[in-house]
N, C-alpha and C positions, 0 to 999 in steps of 0.2 A: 255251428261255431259262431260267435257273435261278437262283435267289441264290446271290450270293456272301457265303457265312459272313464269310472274309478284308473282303471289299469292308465286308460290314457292321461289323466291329471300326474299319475304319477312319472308317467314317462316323459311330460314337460321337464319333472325336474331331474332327470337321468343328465347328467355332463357328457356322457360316455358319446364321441360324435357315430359309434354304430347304431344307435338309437334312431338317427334319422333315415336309415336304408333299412329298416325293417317295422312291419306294421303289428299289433298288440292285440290277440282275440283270447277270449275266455270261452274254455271245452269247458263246461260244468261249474265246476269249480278250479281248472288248474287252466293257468296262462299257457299261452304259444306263442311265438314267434313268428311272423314269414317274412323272409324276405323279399324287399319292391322289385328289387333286377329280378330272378328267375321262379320266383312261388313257394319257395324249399320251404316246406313247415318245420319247427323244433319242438318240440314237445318237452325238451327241456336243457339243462347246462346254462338256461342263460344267454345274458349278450356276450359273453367273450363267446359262446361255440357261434353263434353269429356271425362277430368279426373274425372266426378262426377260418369260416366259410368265406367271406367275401376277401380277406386276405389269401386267399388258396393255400395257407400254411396246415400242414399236416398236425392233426390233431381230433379232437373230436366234433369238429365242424364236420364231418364229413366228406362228400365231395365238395370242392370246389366250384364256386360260381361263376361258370360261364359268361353272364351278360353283363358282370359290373362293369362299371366305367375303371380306365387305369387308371387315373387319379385317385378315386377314390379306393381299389384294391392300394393305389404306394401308400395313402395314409393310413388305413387300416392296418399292413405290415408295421410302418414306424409306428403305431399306438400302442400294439401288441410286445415293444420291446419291453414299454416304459408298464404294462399292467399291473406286474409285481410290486415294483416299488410304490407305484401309487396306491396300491394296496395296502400295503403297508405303513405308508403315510396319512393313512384315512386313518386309520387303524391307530397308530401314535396320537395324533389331536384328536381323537376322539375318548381316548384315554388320558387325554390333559385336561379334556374337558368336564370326565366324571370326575376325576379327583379336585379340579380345581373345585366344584359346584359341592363334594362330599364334605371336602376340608374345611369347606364353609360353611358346614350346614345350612347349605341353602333348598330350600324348596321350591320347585319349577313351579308348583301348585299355587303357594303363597305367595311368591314373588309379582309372579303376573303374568311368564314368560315361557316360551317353549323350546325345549332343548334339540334344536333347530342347528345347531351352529356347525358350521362347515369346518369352521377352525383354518381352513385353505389360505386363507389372506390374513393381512395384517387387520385390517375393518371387525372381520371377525372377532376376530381374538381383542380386538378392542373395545366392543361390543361386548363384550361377556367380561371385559375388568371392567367396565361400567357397573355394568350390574354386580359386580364383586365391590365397588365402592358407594353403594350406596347401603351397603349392608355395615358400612364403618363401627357404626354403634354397639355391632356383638364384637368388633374387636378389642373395643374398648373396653366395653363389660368384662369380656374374659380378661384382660391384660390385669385389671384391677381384682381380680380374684385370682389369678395364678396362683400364689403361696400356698391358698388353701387344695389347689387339685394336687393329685397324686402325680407320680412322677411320669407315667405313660402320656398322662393327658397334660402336661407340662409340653412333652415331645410334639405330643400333636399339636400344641401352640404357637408351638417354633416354626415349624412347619409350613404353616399357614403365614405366618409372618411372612415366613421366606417368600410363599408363592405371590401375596401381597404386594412385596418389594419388586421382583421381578415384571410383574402385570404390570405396575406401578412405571418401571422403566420403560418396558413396551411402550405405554400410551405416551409418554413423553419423547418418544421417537422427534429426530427434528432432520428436514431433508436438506443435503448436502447436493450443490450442484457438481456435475463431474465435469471438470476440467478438462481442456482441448488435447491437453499432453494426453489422455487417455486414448490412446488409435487402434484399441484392441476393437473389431467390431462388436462384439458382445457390450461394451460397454452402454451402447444403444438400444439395449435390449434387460437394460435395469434402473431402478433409481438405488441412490445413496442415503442413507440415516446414518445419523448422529444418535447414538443413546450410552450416553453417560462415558462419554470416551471412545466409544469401541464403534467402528464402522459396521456397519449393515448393510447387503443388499439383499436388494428385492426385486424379485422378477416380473415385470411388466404383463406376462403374458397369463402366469398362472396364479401369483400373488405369494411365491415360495419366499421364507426369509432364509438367507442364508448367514447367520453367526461367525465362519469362519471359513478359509479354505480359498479367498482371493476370486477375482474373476475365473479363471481357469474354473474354480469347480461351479460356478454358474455358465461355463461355457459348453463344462462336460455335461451339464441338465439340459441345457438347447441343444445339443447334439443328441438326446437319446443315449448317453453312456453311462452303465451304469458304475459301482463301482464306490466314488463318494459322496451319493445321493438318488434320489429318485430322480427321474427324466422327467422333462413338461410335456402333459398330454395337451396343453392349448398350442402351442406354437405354431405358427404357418409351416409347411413344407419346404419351402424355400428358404428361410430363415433355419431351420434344421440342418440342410446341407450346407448353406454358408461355415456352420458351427463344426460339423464334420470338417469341412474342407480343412479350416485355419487350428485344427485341433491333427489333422493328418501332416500339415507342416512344421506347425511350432513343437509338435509332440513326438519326431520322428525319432528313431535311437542314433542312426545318425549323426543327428546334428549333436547332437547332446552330450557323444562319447566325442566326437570334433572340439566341444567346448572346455570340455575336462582334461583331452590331452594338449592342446595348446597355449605354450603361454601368451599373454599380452603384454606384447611393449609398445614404450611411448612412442611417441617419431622423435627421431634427433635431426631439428631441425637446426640448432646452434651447440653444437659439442665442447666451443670453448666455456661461454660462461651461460648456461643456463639449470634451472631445478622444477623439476614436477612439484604442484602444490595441487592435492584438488581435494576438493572440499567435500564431503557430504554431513549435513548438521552440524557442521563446525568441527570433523574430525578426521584428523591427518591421517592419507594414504600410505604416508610413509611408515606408520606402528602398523604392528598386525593389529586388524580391527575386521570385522565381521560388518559389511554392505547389505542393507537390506533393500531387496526387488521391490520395485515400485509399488505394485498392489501392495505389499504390505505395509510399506514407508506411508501409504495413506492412510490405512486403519491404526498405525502404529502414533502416526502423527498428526492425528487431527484438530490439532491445537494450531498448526501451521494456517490451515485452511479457515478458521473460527475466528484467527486473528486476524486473515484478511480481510473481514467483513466488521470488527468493532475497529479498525484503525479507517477504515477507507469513510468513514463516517466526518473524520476530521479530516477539513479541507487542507490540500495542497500532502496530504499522505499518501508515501507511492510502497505500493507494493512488493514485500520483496521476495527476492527471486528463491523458489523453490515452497510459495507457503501455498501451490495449486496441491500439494502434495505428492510432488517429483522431486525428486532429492537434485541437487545442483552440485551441478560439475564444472569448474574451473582450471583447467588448461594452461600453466606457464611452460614456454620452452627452456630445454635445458639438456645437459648430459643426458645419454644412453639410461634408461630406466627401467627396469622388467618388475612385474609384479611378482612375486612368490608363489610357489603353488598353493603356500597353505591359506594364502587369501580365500576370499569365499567366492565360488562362483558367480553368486549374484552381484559383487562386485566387480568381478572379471564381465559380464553379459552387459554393465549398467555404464561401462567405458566402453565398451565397443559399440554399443548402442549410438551414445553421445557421439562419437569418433566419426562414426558413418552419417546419423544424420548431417552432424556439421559439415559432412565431403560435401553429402550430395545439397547440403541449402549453400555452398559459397560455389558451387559449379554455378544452382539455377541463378544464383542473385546476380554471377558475373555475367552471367551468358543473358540477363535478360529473360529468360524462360518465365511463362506464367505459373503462379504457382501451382494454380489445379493440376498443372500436367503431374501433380505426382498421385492424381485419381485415377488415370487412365491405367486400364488392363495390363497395355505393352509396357508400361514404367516397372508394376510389379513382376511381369514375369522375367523382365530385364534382370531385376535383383536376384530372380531365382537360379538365372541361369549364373550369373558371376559368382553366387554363393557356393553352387556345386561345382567350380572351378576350382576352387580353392586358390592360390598363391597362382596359378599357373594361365592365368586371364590374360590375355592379350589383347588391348583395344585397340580396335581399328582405325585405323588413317581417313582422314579426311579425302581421297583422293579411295582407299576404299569405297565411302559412303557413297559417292559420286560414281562409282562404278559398277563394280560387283554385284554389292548390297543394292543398289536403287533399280538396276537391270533385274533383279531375282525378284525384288518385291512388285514392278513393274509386270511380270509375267505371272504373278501370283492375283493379281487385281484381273488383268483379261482372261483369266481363266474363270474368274467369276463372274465377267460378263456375258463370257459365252455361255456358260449357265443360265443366265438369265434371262437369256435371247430365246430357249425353249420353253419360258413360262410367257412369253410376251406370247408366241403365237396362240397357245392355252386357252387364258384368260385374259386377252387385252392389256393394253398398258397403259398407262398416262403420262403425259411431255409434259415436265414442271418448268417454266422458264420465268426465274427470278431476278429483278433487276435491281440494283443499287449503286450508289454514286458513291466512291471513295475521298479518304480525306483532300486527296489531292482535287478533286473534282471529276475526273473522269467515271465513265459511264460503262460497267460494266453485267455483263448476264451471265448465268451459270444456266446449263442444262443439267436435269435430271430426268431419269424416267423410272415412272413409280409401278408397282406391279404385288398381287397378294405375299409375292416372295420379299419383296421390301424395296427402299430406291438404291438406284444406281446412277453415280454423277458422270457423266460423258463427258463433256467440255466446258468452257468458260472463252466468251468474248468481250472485246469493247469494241462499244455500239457507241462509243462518244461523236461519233460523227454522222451516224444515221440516226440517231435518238429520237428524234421527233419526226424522223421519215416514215409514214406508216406503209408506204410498196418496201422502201429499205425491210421494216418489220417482219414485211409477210414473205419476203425472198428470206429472210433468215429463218422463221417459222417452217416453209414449204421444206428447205434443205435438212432442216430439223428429220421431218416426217419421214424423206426420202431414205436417209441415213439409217433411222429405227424400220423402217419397212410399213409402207402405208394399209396394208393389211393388219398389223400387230395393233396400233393406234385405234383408244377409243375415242381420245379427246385430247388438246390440248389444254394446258391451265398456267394465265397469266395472270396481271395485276384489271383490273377496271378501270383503268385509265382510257381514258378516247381515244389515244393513237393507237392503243393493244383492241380498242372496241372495232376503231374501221380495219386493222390490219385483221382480226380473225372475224368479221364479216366476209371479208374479201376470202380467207383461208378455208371458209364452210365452201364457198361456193364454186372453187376451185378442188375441194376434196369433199365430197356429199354422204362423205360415210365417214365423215370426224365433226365432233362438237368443239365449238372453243366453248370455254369457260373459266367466268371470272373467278379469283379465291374470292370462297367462302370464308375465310379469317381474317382478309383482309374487308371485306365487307363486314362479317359482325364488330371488328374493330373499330369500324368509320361509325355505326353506331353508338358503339359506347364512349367515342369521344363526343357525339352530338349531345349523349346527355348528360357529359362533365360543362356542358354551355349553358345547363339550363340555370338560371340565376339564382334557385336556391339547392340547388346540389354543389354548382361552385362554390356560395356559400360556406357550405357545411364539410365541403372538399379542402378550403382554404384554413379553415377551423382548427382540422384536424393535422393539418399539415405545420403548423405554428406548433403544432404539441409534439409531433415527430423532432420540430427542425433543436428545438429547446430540447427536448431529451438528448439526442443523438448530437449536439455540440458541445455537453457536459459530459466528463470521464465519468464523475459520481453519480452525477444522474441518472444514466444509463447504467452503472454497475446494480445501481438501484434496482433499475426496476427490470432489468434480468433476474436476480435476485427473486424480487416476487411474483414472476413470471416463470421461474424457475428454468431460463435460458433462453425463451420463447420470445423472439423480436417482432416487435409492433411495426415493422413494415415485411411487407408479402411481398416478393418479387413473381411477377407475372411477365408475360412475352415484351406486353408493349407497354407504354406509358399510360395509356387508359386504363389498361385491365389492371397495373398494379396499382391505380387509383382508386380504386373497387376491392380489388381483394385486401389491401391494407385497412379498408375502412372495414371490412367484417372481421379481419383478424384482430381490430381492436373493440369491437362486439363480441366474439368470440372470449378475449379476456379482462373485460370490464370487471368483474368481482376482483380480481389479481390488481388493474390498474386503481379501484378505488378502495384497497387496504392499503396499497404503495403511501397513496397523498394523505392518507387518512393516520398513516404512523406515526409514531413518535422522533423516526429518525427523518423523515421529508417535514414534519416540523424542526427538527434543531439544526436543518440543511441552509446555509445562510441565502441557499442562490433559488429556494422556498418564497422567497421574499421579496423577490425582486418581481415585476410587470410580468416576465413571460412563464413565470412560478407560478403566480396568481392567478394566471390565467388556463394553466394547467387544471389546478385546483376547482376554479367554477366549471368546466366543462364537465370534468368527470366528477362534478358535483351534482350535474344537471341532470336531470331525468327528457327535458323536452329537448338535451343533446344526444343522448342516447336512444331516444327513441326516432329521434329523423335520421340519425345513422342505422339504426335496424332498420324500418323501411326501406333506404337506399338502399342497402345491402340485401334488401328481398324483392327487390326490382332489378337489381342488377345478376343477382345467382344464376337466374338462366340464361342469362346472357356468358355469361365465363363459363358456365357448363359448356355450354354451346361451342365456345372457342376450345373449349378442351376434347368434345367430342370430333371437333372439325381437323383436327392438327392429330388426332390420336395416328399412332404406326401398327399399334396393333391390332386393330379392329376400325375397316374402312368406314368414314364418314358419311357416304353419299346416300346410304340409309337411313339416315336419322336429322340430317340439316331439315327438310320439311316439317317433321315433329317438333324439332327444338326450336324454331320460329315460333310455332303454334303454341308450343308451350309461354315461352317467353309474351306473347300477347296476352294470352289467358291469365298470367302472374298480374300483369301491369292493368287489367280490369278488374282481377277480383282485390287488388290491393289498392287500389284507386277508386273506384266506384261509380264514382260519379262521369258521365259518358266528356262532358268537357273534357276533364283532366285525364281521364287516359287516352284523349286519342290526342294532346299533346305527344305524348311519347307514340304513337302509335304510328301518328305522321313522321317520326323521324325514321322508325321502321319500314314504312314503305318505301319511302323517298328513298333509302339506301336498298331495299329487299326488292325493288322492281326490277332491276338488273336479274335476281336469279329465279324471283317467284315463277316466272313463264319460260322457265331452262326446262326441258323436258326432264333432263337427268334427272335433276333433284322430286320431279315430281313420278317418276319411274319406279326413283327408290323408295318413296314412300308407299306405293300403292303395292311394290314387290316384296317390303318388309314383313311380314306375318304378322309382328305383334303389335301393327301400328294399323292394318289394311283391316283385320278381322274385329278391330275395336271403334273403329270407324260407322257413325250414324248417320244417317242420311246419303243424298243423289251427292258421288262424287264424280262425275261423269268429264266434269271439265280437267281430273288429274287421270283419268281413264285416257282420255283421248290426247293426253302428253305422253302416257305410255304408245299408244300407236305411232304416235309422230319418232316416237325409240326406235318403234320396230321396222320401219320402213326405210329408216336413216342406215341403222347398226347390220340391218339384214337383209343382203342384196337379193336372197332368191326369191320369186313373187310363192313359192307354194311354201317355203317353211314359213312365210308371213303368214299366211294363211293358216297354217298349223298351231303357231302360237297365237293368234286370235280366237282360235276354238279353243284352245287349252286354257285359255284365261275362264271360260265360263265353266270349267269343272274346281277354280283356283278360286275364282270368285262364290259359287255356291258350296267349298269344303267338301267336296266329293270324295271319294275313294279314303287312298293313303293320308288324303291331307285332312281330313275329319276325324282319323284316328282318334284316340283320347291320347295315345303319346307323341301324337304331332300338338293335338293342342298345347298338351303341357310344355312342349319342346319351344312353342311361338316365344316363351319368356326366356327360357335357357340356351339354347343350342343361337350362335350365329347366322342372321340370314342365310347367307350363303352356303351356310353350314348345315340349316335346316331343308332349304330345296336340293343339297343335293344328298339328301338323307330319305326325305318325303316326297321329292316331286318325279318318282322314275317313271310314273305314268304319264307323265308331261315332259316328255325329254326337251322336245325344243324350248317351250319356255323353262326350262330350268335351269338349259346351257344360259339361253337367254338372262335370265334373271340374276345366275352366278356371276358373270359379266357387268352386270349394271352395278352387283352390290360391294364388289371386288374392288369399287375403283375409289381413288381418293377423292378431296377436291378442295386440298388448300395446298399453296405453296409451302415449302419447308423454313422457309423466310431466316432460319440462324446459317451466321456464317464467320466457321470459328476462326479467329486473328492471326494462329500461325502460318495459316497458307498464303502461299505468295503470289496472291492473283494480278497484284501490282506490280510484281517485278516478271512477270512471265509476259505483259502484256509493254512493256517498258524496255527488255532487252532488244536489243539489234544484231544478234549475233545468231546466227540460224541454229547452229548447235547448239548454244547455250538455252535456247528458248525452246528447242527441243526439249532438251533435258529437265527443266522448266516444266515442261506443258505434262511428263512423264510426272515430275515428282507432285503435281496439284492431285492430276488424275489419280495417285496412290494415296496421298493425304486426306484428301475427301473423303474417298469410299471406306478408308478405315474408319475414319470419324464417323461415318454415318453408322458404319458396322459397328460400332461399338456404345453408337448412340440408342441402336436397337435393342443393344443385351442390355444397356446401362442397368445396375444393379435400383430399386427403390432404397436401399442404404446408403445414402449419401451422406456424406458432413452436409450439414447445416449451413446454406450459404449467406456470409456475410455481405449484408446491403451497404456497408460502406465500401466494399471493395469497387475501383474503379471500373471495373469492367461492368458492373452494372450502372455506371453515372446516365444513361442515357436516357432510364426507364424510372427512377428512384430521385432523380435532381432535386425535383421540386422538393420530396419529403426529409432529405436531407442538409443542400444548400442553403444557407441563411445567405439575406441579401447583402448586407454588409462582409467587408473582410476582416480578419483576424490576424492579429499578429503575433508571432512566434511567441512572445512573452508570456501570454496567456495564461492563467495554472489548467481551466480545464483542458486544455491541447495534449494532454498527458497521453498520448497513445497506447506507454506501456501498460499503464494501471486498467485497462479495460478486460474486463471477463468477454471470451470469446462466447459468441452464438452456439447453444449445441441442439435447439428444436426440439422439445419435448413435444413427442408426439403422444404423450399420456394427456397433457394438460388439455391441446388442441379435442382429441378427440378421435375418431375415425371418419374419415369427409364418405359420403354415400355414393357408390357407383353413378359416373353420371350418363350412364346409359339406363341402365336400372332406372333413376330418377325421373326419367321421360313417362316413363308409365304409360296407360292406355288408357283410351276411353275420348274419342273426337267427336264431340257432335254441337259445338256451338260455330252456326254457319258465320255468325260477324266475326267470330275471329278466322275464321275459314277465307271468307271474301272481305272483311276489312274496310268499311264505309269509310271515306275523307272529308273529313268539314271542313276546310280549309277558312272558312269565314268566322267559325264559334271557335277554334281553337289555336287562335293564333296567340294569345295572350296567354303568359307564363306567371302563375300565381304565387309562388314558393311557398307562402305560408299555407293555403289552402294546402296544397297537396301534402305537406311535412303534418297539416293538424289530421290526416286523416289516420293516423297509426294506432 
């Protein structure tokens, strides 16, 4: 039995994702299958008997495959729902395909072209009216001879017209941004078209159009349901149960026989003189009239939404209300009012929708509440629970919350600590102690301890009075240790500051089996602010930030050029103030083709404020090619550096593995894109200068040598990060014989002996988590593997956010014993929700807005103009502004940035890192910007 080269071309282009767990050989002349988990040959049925195998679903798969991964058996099941339909959807465009190409007499032969076409996307099918209009000429021929054909081939002329027409509409597809009101999640998971009146969408993932049928039935295709449509075979997993979940609530019977038998009334807030007026498209609630549901009020009305875009054109035009394509609801109070039953439901759903949001936005706006709080888990399940209450909700007392409620959830938190207290002795843990100064000025620190099960926040002090005491430090430090158990502690991790330097010098040497060390993110962040100083990156930093500040202080401007961005905002919010300096400058790399059709339109010419100095100056920039190109440079010197940060700060997969590589990396960028040895050890010395602090941390040089897919790719004597590993082992492991133990064991680790030579250990060095990999491969090495799971377990940056609602300042400002109690109970529950919830955090987020103040601290610069503005203003319009929604089509998909580390170490000067200090003091900006 042999491969087939041929078989395998064709199995590049199988969609089918069972394709990749099973390998392709030719008996003779007929194909097999096997598959990679357990060997099983087929001999025939195909990839579904495959997937009906690695699914374990009963059928002609036969037995069930023992060694799949579960991942991969849950996707296999959910692809297997959707087989049919897609089958049959192959099946349809491919029969739109022959009749479109027959009706035209057209010849694949003559034409040029091979009948190739998936027909699956909109591209496609666009792609093939192309070439249906370049054949124009025989329609015209026929149309001029009609009279003389018979009446059959009359029919058939029509025909062809028809399909003509249609094709014709397709390609004039025009894309519709979806509006904020839209909070269905599935909306995130489509774009909108304009063709010829009638709304379209279109699904992101698989390239499905859907004609009619509203979001729900592109929610029921993300869910796998079949029914009114095929199911998406591209979709992530987790984006599937999302679609399930919110299709198991919105769709329950339920609610739905609840909404049919209840009527709705107004509120009678004034009985004597008032009257319901509420509006939808100009027509009175009071006649029977038939409400149409939002999804359809958009398809229905997309004249609404077309015309906010040819008025917003003309300055000082404000948008009005309901033309997002939500229909508007207006509210007068007045007498006792009930709707009729014979109203229509979706009128009944589209008042009580408005009713409720309005409760719950005049509670947040009275109470001050931030708005994201209505992202959070606990907000939604709050509404779930009052829902299924019906009428019979009793809220609780304030003197409750403070009670009962805060005592319950107070015993719900320490039970997760003690939980947690049996992975500490496990796998080690790490003391995170973060300091910050509040507005008031005082001085305060948070503890956390971090562990593979995730962190946990213990307490919160002010240190305002020992702040720069570094014995004060280290007695708060040691008590720390004492508390968590000096045996659970691998290390602790504070700021790089000097007083935290002498205090955890003093802290090793007093406790000889704990490391201190500095954050890692806060050190690669002191770098990437050293190279916003370099004179022509400030430059070019200053540039782009005059074009931020002019967009984003014009309503029109900015409607603009969302607009051609298609919702995508040209500032990146990152952690700190550096890094969003950086990623706003690739996110406007990123969509340079979108910003230079914006200036280059005909509507940013007939814009009067085009005209003015900070217009013009818009205009030559993204006019320029020598502006564009020293911001891709920047933005390719700086990538590893925000990878880095992102790798350092990640929760789900510990950093302490990979900070050495992503240094390594980051060097190796900044010489092959520089060249010339001057100019990059300009940057290379800001590198050290901040990276001397952790280069000689043994940790970091532990986890690199303990990493497999960084150790085994590795060229050359690394003996000098060899012998940081020992200085681990001697530190982290009291007993002198298991030291001993794991130093033989390295020399079967280091030459890939046994299990770890395997060929599916190799292959595992790229896939499986370190940690994940030695305690898979290393059972012949038990103590370095306890060992190594240990080192790779552990974090090594501070969590540095710290969300507004908790009251660190009044817990540390009362005087009253109980109440500070109380206090000190409600942070400790507040925190470790927040953290917990920051772990599940969904990747579907609304799109956060960079003008929102809460991020003034990281964003100033790119928004702030230095002068003030007065009320009067016309661009001050706030209302007229289209909301941010982040097209994650336009952006792209960003690359794993652990994945992106790659392999392969063997240039020893980026390894050891020579310092000129006398040839590279001098900062040339135009050299280094001409080198792109």
């Amino acid at each position: 039995m042999e491969s087939s080269n041929g078989s395998e071309r064709r199995m590049k282009q199988k969609r089918d994702p069972a394709w990749k767990y099973c390998e392709m050989y030719k008996n003779g002349v007929k194909v097999e299958l096997k598959c990679v988990f357990c060997g099983k040959i087929f001999k025939g049925g195909g990839i579904h008997r495959v997937k009906e195998h690695l699914a374990g679903a009963k059928g002609d798969g036969g037995s069930p495959c023992m060694n799949v991964d579960s991942d991969v058996r849950r996707a296999m099941q959910e692809n297997l729902s959707g087989v049919v339909g897609k089958r049959r959807k192959k099946q349809r465009f491919v029969d739109v395909e022959v009749e479109l190409l027959n009706e035209n007499d057209i010849s694949i032969e003559d034409d040029g072209f091979q009948n190739n076409y998936d027909l699956n996307t909109v591209d496609d099918l666009l792609q093939l009216t192309g070439a249906l209009e370049s054949n124009s000429d025989k329609w015209v021929n026929k149309e001029e001879t009609s009279k003389e054909m018979s009446g059959e081939r009359r029919l058939g002329e029509i025909s062809k017209l028809r399909t003509r027409s249609k094709q014709e509409s397709l390609a004039n597809m025009e894309p519709v941004a979806i509006g904020s009101q839209k909070r269905d999640p599935a909306w995130k998971h489509c774009q909108m078209f304009n063709n010829g009146g009638k709304v379209l969408l279109k699904c992101v993932h698989c390239g499905k159009i859907f004609n009619g049928g509203g979001i729900y039935r592109l929610k029921e295709h993300l869910a796998g349901r079949t029914g009114n449509g095929a199911v998406c075979t591209e979709v992530q997993p987790d984006v599937r149960l999302r679609m399930q979940e919110t299709l198991n609530v919105s769709g329950s019977v339920g609610k739905k026989r609840k909404k049919q038998k209840h009527l709705i009334k107004m509120p009678n807030d004034n009985a004597g003189n008032a009257e319901v007026h509420t509006q939808i498209n100009g027509r009175d609630l009071n006649n029977d009239i038939d409400l149409i549901a939002e999804t359809d009020a958009v398809e229905q009305n997309l004249d609404l939404f077309l015309n906010q875009e040819g008025e917003d054109n003309r300055l000082g035009d404000r948008i009005e209300k309901g033309q997002m394509g939500k229909a508007s609801v207006s509210v007068k109070p007045l007498r006792s009012h009930t709707l009729t039953a014979d109203s229509n439901i979706a009128a009944d759903s589209t008042v009580v929708d408005n009713q409720v949001q309005m409760a719950i936005g005049r509670f947040l706006l009275f109470s001050g509440i931030p708005f994201d709080a209505i992202n959070s888990v606990y907000f939604q399940r709050m509404i779930e629970a009052v829902a299924s209450q019906g009428s019979q909700v009793v809220t609780p007392s304030c003197n409750d919350l403070r009670s009962w409620i805060l005592k319950s959830s107070v015993e719900e938190v320490k039970s997760d600590i003690d939980r947690f207290t049996g992975y500490w002795a496990k796998s080690g843990c790490s003391i995170l102690v973060d300091e910050w100064v509040t507005l008031k000025g005082r001085t305060l620190v948070k503890v956390l301890v971090n562990c593979p099960e995730g962190n946990l926040f213990l307490k919160s002090m002010d240190i305002s009075d020992i702040r720069n005491s570094a014995d004060a430090l280290y007695q708060l430090l040691a008590k720390v240790i004492e508390e968590v158990g000096e045996r659970n502690v691998l290390q602790v991790v504070t700021s790089g500051e000097e007083r935290y330097v002498v205090s955890g010098k003093r802290l090793i040497d007093s406790h000889p089996s704990i490391f201190w060390t500095p954050c890692a993110s806060h050190c690669i962040n002191l770098m990437l602010e050293d190279f916003t100083k370099l004179d022509w990156i400030t430059a070019m930093l200053e540039q782009a930030k005059s074009i931020t500040r002019f967009i984003y202080n014009h309503n029109i401007i900015l409607n603009m050029m969302r607009r051609h961005t298609f919702g995508v905002d040209l500032i990146d919010i990152g952690v700190t103030q550096s890094a969003t300096d950086f990623m706003t400058l690739n996110r406007m790399v990123s969509i340079k083709q979108n910003l230079q059709n914006m200036v280059s339109s005909e509507e940013w010419a007939e814009n009067p404020y085009s005209k003015e100095p900070e217009g013009l100056a818009v205009l030559d920039c993204f006019s320029s090619e020598s502006f564009w190109s020293t911001c891709a440079l920047i933005t390719r010197l700086a990538d590893p550096f925000l990878r880095l940060l992102r790798i350092v700060r990640s929760e789900k997969r510990p950093g302490m593995g990979y900070v050495y590589a992503g240094v390594y990396r980051a060097k190796e960028t900044i010489k092959k894109e520089l060249l010339n040895q001057k100019d990059y050890n300009v940057c290379w010395n800001i590198i050290h200068q901040r990276w001397e602090q952790l280069q000689d941390h043994p940790l970091f040089a532990a986890g690199f040598y303990l990493n497999p897919k960084f150790f085994y790719s590795t060229r050359g004597d690394v003996h000098h990060i060899r012998s940081q590993l020992y200085d681990c082992v001697e530190k982290l492991v009291p007993d002198p014989n298991i030291q001993d133990k794991i130093v033989r064991e390295t020399i079967s680790y280091q030459n890939g002996d046994g299990d770890f030579g395997r060929k599916m250990a190799i292959r595992a060095r790229d896939t499986l988590l370190p940690a994940e990999w030695w305690s898979t491969y290393g059972g012949a090495c038990p103590n370095l593997a306890r060992f190594a799971i240990k080192i790779l377990s552990q974090t090594c940056s501070l969590i540095g956010l710290r969300p507004s609602h908790i009251p660190f300042e009044q817990l540390n400002e009362t005087e009253n014993c109980l109440e500070h109690q109380r206090l000190s109970d409600l942070v400790l529950v507040q925190y470790n929700w927040w953290l917990r919830e920051r772990a599940r955090k969904n990747k579907e987020q609304e799109p956060v807005d960079p003008m929102l103040y809460a991020n003034s601290s990281v964003v100033e610069d790119w928004l702030m103009k230095k002068e003030t503005h007065s009320d009067g203003q016309s661009f001050s319009d706030w209302t007229t502004v289209y909301p941010p929604m982040g097209n994650i089509i336009l952006l792209g998909s960003r690359a794993d940035d652990f994945e992106a580390l790659g392999a392969g170490f063997d240039d020893f000067e980026v390894f050891n890192g020579v310092r000129d200090s006398d040839e590279t003091t001098s900062d040339k900006p135009g050299e280094l910007a001409k080198r792109d």
